[in-house]
One Martini backbone bead per residue (centre of mass of N, CA, C, O) as a GRO file, in nm:
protein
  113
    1UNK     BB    1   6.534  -1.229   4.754
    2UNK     BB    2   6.392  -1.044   4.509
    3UNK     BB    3   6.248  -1.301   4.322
    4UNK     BB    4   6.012  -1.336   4.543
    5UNK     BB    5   5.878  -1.033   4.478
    6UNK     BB    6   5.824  -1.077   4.139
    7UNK     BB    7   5.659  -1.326   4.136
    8UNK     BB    8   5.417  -1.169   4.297
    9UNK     BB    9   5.381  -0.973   4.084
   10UNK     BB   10   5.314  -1.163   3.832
   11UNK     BB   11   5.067  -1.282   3.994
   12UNK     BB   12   4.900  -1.032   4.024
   13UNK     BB   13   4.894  -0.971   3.709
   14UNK     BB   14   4.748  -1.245   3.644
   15UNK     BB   15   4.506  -1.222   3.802
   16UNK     BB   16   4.409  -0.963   3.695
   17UNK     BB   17   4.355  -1.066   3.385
   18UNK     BB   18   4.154  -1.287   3.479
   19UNK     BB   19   3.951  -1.087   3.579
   20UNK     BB   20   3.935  -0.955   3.234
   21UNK     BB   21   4.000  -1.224   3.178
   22UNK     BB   22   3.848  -1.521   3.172
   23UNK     BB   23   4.055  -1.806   3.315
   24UNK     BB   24   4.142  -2.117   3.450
   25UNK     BB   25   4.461  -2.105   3.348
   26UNK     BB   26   4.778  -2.185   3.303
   27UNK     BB   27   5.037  -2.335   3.077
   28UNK     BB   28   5.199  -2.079   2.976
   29UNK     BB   29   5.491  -1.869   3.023
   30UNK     BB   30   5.670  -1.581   2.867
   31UNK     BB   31   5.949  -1.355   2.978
   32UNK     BB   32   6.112  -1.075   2.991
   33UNK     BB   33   6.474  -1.043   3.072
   34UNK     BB   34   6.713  -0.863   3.102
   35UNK     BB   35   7.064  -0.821   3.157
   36UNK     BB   36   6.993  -0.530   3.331
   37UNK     BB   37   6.736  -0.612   3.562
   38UNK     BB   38   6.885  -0.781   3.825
   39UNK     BB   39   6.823  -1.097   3.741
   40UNK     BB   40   6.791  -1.436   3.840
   41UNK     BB   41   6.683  -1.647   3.649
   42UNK     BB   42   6.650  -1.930   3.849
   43UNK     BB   43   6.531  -1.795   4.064
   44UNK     BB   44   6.258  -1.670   3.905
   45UNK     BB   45   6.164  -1.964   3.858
   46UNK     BB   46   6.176  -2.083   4.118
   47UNK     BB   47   5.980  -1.868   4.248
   48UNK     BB   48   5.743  -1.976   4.056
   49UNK     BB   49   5.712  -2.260   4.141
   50UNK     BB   50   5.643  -2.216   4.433
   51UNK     BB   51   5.405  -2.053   4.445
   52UNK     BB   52   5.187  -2.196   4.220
   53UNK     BB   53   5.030  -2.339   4.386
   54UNK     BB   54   4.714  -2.289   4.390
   55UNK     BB   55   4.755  -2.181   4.129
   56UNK     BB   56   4.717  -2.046   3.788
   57UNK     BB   57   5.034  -2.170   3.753
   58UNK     BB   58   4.988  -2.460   3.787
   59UNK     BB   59   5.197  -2.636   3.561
   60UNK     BB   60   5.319  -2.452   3.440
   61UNK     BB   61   5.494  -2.304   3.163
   62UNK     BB   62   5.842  -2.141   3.194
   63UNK     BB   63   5.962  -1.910   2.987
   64UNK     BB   64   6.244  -1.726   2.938
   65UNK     BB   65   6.405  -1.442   2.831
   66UNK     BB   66   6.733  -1.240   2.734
   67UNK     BB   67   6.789  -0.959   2.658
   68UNK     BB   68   7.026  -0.767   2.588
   69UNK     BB   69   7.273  -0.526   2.636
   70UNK     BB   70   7.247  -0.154   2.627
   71UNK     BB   71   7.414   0.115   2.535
   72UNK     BB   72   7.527   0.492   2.571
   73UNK     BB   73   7.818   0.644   2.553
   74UNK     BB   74   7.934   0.957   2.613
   75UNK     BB   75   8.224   0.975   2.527
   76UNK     BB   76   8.193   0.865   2.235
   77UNK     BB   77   7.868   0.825   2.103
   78UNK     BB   78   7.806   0.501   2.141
   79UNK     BB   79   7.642   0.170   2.063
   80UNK     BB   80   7.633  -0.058   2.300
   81UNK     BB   81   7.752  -0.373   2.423
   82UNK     BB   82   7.613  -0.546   2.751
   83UNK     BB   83   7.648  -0.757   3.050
   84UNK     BB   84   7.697  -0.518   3.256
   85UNK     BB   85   7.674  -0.212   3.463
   86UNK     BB   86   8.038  -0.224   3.478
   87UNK     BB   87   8.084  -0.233   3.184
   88UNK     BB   88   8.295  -0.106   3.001
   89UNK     BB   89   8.383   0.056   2.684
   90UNK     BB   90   8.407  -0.158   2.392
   91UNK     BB   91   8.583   0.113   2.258
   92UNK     BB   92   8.709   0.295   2.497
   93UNK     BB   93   8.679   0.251   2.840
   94UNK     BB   94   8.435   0.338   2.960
   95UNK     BB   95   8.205   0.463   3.246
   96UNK     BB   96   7.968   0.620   3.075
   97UNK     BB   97   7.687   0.437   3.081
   98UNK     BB   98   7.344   0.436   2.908
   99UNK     BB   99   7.090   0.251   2.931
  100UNK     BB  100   6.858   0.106   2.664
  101UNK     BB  101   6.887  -0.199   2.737
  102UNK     BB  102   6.818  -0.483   2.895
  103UNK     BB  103   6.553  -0.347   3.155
  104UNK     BB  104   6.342  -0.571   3.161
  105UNK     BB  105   6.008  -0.656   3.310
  106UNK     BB  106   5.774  -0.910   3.133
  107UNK     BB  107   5.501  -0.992   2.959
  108UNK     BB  108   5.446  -1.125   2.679
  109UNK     BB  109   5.283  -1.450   2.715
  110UNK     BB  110   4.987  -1.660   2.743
  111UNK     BB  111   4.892  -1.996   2.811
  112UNK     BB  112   4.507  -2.093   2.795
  113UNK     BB  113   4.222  -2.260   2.945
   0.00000   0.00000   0.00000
């Protein structure tokens, strides 16, 4: 389960923003998983939620948002949207396809105390 060892790199990323501006806890948290980021949503929050106690992410709300996946298809030349990236293009039907988007794992914004 890769979800809970990139848990443990979000919180390392809050504890160090932490350190640059000092606040006391997270109350939300809010994270943007593309659909093409290989990332089980619900797996990284249950790992997000493991891993909270005694740390600033403590009894945190955390909001996941998921964009879709976007490619870019080479046979055809075409912008086409895509749920996996095994899915054939919804245009041509090839397999040539280089993700443009829902590729990131990201922290939007968190609200703090």
């Amino acid at each position: 389960m890769h979800e809970l060892s990139l848990a443990g790199g979000i919180l390392r990323v809050l504890e160090q923003t932490r350190v640059r501006d000092p606040f006391e806890r997270i109350t939300q948290l809010r994270l943007e998983v593309g659909a093409l980021a290989g990332v089980e949503i619900e797996s990284l929050r249950f790992a997000l939620t493991s891993i909270a106690e005694n740390t600033i992410l403590a009894g945190a709300s955390i909001e996941i948002d998921q964009p879709p996946g976007d490619a870019w298809c080479l046979p055809c030349g075409q912008s086409v949207s895509i749920t996996s990236r095994l899915d054939p293009c919804p245009l041509c039907g090839g397999h040539q396809l280089q993700p443009t988007g829902g590729t990131e794992l990201r922290v939007v914004d968190m609200q703090v105390e």
